[in-house]
Structures are given as C-alpha cells and as structure tokens.
N, C-alpha and C positions, 0 to 999 in steps of 0.2 A: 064427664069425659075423662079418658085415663091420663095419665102422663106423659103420653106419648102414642102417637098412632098413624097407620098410614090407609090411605085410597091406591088403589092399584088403577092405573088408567083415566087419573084425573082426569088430565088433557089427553087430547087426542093429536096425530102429530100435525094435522092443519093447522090446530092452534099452537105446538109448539112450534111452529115455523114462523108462525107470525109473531110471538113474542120473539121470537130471535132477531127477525127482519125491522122488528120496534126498536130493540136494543141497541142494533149499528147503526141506527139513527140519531143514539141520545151522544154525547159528549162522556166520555169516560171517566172516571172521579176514583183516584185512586184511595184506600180506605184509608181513615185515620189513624193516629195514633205512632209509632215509633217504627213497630215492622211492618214494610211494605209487601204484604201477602197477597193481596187479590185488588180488582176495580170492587167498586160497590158502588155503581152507576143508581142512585136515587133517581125516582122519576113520582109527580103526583100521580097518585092510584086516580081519580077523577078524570085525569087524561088518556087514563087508558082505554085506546079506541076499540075492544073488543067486549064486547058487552054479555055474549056468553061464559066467558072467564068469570066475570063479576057476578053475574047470577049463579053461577057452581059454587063459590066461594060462598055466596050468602046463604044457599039450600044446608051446604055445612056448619057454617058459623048465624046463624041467623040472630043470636043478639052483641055481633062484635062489628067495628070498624079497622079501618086498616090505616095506621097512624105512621107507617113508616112501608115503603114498597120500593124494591131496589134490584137491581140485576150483579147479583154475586158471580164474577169472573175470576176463581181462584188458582194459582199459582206455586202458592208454597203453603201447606197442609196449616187451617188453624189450631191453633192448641185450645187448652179450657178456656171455656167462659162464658159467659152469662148473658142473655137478651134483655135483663129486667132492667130496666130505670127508675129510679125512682119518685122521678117528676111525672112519669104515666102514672091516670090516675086508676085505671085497675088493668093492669098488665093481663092479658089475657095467653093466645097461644102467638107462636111463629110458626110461622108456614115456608117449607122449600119445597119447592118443583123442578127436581135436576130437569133440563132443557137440552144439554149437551156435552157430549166427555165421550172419550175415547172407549170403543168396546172391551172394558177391562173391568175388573170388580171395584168396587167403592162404594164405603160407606157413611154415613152420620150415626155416630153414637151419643145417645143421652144419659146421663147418670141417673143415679135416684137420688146426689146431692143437692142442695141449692144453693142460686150466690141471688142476693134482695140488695147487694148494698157494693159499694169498692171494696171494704175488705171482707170479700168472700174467701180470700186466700187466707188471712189470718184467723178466720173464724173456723179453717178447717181442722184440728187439733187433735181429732182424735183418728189412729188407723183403723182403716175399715171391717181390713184383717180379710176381705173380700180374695178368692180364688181367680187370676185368671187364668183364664185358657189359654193355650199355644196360638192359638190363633189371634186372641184379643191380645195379647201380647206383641203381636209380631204389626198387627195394623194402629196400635198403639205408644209404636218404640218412638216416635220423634217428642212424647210425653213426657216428661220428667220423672222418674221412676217416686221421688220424694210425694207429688205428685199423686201417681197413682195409687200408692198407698191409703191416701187417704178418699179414696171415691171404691163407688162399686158399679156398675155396668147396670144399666135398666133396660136398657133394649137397645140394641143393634139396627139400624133401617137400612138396606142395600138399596143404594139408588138405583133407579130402573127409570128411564126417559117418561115422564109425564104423569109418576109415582106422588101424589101429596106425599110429607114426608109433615109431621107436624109433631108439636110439643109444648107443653104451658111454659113460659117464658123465664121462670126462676129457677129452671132445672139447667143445672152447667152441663157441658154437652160441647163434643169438639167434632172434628173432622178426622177421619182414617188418617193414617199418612201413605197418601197416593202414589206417593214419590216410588214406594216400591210393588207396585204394580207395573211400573212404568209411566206412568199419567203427569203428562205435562200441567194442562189445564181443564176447569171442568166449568162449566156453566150454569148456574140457577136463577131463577126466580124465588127471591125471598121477600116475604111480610111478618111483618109485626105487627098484633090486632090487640087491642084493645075493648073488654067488655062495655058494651053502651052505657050511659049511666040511668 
C-alpha cells in the first residue's frame, strides 16, 4: 500500500448521518495535551452499532485492527505531527472520514517525512530544500515557516464528505489552515489501526 491514499465515496450519506447522530450521543472529550484545538470524542470501535461501516473498513484493511477510534471535532487548524506510538506494536495506517464541514475547500496533507518517536522535531536537521507552491503555501501559513523547511509535501487529500482519507501512521502530516477558507469547524471520523500480529 502507498503512503497515503484515498476511497472516493467510502460512506454513503445514510451512514454519515448516522455516525454523526452516534457522535451527539457520546460525551465530548476535549484533546489532550496543552493546545485546546478540537474534541477527540473516543468511543470503543466494538460498540459501534453499524456493522456495514466495519465490514468496509475490513474489505480495505483486512489484516489490521482498530486500536484507537474517535470523533475528531476540529476548531483551530492542527499543526505537524505524528500518529505513531511507540507502545503499538506494529503501527499500521490512520484512517479520516471527513463527516461534516462547511461547503468550502479543505484539506489533510501528508509529508514524505516521519516522526517514530517524541523527538521527531529534533531529528528533523536537514532542509529539504523542497519547492512550495503558492498555494501550499498559503493553506500552510499557520505552519512554522522553520518548520516547513524542513519537510516536503507527499500528497495533498481534499476532503470531500464520506472520502476515506488514509496514511501509514509514521508519516508527519497536518491539517490545511481552515481558518482562511472561512471554516469554523469540520467534523471527522478518525482511526488508528494497527497490523494483526
């Protein structure tokens, strides 16, 4: 599988209505860590009461589990960073399913850098020397310019309601900044899978 790659029309929008109608059921859990950017409403994948979702997912990934599953409610544009842990023991892909967001462009970019550990930022040392474009530039400005020197752009995903949006989990990888679009907030369904053993 490549490093990144999308489904057009994962879901269909009966099943995004119902993950949404799931979602303002669960209790809100706003994300960790210092900046309060988005909810990241965790819920066990096992309870999720739609069963066609889970058979797509497994026709896709058919030797991985999903070790972490969560409703991403985001608010203020994430910066770099990484999905990998290093306590999973074979980190596989993440998975988004934008669900809901204002009709306006927005996207997930994945680099071709990786972060495997906390100091992925110190390990970054060398510039990339990598070209952006006016445009990667302009949906990349809430980025640290220091930063962006040292990554290069692997692909681009524009979200599109019920779009798999996926990536192997060691690849850094941020969010547009939505902010100048206009876009208050956008809604996803996120996992993180891990290969069987």
């Amino acid at each position: 599988m490549k490093n990144s790659f999308e489904i057009d029309s994962f879901l269909d929008e009966h099943e995004l209505s119902a993950l949404l109608g799931y979602y303002k059921t669960l209790p809100q859990t706003i994300n960790s860590g210092d900046d309060k950017k988005a909810f990241t409403t965790g819920f066990p994948w096992d309870d999720l009461p739609f069963e066609t979702i889970k058979t797509k997912l497994k026709k896709v990934f058919p030797d991985s589990n999903v070790t972490v599953s969560m409703f991403l409610e985001e608010f203020i544009p994430w910066k770099v960073h990484t999905d990998y842990f290093k306590e999973d023991k074979v980190p596989h892909y993440a998975v988004l399913v934008p669900l809901d967001f204002e009709d306006k462009s927005t996207h997930t970019i994945v680099f071709n850098e990786v972060g495997i550990n906390k100091d992925w930022r110190g390990q970054l040392t060398q510039k990339s020397l990598y070209q952006y474009t006016e445009d990667q530039t302009k949906i990349l400005n809430h980025i640290e310019q220091d930063m962006l020197d040292r990554l290069s752009v692997g692909q681009i995903h524009k979200w599109e309601k019920g779009k798999m949006i996926a990536w192997h989990r060691n690849f850094l990888h941020s969010s547009d900044n939505f902010e100048n679009a206009g876009i208050k907030r956008k809604i996803a369904l996120v996992l993180f899978l891990n290969q069987d053993d």
